[in-house]
N, C-alpha and C positions, 0 to 999 in steps of 0.2 A: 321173280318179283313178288314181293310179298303185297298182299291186298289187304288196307283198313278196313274194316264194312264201318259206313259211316249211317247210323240210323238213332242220329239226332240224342245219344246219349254219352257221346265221347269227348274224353280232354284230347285231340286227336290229335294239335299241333306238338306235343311234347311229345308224344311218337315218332312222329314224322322226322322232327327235328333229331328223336336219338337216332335212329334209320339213320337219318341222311350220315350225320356224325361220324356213323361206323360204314360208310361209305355203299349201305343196302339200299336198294333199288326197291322202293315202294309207291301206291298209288293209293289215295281214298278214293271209296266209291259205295254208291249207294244200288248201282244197277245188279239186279239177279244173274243178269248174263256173266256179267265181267267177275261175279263171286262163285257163280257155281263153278267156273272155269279158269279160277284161279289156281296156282302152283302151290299156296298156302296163304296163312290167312290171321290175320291178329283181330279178335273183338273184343275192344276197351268198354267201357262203360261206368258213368257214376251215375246216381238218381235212385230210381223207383225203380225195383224188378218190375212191377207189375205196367209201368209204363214201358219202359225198355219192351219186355213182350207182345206188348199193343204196338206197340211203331214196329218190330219187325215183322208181325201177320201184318198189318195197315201196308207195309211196302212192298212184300213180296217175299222176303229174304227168308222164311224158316224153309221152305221147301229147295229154296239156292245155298242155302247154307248144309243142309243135309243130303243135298247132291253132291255135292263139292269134299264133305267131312265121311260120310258114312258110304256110300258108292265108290266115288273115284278116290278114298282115304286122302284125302292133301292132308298135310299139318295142320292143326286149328291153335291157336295161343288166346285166351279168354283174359282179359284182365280183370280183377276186382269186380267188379259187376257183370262186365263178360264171363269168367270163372263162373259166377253165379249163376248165369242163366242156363250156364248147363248139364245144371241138375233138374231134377224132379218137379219139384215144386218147389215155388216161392213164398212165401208168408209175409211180404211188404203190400199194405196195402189191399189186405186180403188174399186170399192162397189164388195162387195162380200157376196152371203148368210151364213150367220150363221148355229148353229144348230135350230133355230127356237122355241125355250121352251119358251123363256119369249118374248111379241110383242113389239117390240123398234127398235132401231138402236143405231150403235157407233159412235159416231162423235170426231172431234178432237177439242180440247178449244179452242175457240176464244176470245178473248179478243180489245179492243178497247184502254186498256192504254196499253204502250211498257213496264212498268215496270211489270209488272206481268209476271212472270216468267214462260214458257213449256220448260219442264215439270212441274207439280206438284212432288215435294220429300220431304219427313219428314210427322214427325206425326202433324196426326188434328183430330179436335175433331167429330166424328159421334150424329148426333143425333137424335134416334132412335124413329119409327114411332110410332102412337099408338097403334098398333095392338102388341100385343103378341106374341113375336119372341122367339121358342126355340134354336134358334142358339146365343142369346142373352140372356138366362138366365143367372142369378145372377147379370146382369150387370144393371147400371142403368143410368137415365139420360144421360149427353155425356162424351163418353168416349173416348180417345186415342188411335189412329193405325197409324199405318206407311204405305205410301202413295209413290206410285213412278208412273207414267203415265202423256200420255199426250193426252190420248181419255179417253172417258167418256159415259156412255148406258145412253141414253133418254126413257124410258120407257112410251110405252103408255096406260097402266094399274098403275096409281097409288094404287093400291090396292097391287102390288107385288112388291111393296119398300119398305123396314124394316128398311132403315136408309139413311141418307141423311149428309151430308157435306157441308159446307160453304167454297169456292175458288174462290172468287172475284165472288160469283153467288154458288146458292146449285146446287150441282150436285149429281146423285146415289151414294151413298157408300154399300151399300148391297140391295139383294134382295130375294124374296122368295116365291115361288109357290109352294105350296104341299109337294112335297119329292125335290123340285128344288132349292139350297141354292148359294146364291154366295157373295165374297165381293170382293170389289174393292180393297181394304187395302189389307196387307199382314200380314194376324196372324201371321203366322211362324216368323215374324220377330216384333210384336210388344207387346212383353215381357210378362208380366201377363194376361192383356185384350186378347191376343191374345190365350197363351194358354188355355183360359177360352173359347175363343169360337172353336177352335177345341176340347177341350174337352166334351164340348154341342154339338156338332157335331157328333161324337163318342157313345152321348148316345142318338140319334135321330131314330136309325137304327130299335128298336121293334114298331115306331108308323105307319112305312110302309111297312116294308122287310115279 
């Protein structure tokens, strides 16, 4: 069973609803127990890093989250914000530490022409590193996701980016350490591609758990 962690910054019901669609067995929950002791685990997220942060120390869940990810290795799947939070530090709203899994930080776009648009919204094309991503299986070359932000993780291990994006400058679209998976895109919302890789996601669970 996959576990949403639900700590008040998720589009959570367009998860749930891809899950159900592809016929996975999922639950939201906001309890430490039920997360540190999960099989694996998806954290979605839109808003404020630096809030996002405060509701998960305010609820309990960094230390049931780094039980569950960094001890007992479950899968972890970070979405857009999720992704973000676990890195380094945040710079929304003032720098603020992350959960610290992948070495980077989050910064907001900068751009030098006005016409380039923040946020970044709609689908672009990922294109994927060479390293051998099971979160990427069946997929190939670049592919299409649906994109909504306007900060972006600088990673300072290129070896734990699995896919990369072109927006006026490449920036991370996904990433990936051991059982640590994240993308910047939003599967849940970017139709086939997308449920191909929660479904690759869903079948990650015997190569760590």
């Amino acid at each position: 069973m996959i576990t949403i962690v639900n700590y008040k910054m998720g589009n959570i019901r367009s998860i749930v609803n891809a899950l159900d669609y592809l016929g996975l067995r999922s639950r939201v929950s906001s309890s430490p127990h039920d997360i540190s002791h999960s099989e694996k685990l998806i954290l979605p997220g839109v808003g404020s890093y630096h809030t996002a942060m405060q509701n998960l120390h305010q609820m309990g869940l960094v230390n049931a989250l780094n039980e569950a990810v960094l001890v007992k290795k479950r899968p972890i799947l970070g979405i857009c914000l999720g992704m973000q939070l676990l890195s380094e530090l945040g710079t929304e709203d003032g720098e603020v530490k992350g959960l610290g899994w992948i070495a980077g930080r989050v910064l907001r776009f900068q751009f030098n022409d006005p016409r380039c648009r923040i946020p970044h919204i709609g689908f672009n094309s990922v294109r994927f590193s060479e390293r051998k991503s099971d979160l990427f299986n069946s997929l190939t070359g670049q592919t299409d996701f649906y994109f909504v932000h306007s900060y972006h993780m600088v990673c300072d291990e290129e070896q734990n980016v699995s896919g990369w994006t072109d927006y006026h400058g490449n920036f991370v679209a996904s990433i990936e350490k051991g059982n640590i998976f994240g993308t910047q895109f939003h599967p849940e919302k970017s139709q086939s591609n997308g449920l191909a890789v929660l479904r690759n996601f869903a079948e990650i669970e015997l190569a760590y758990a």
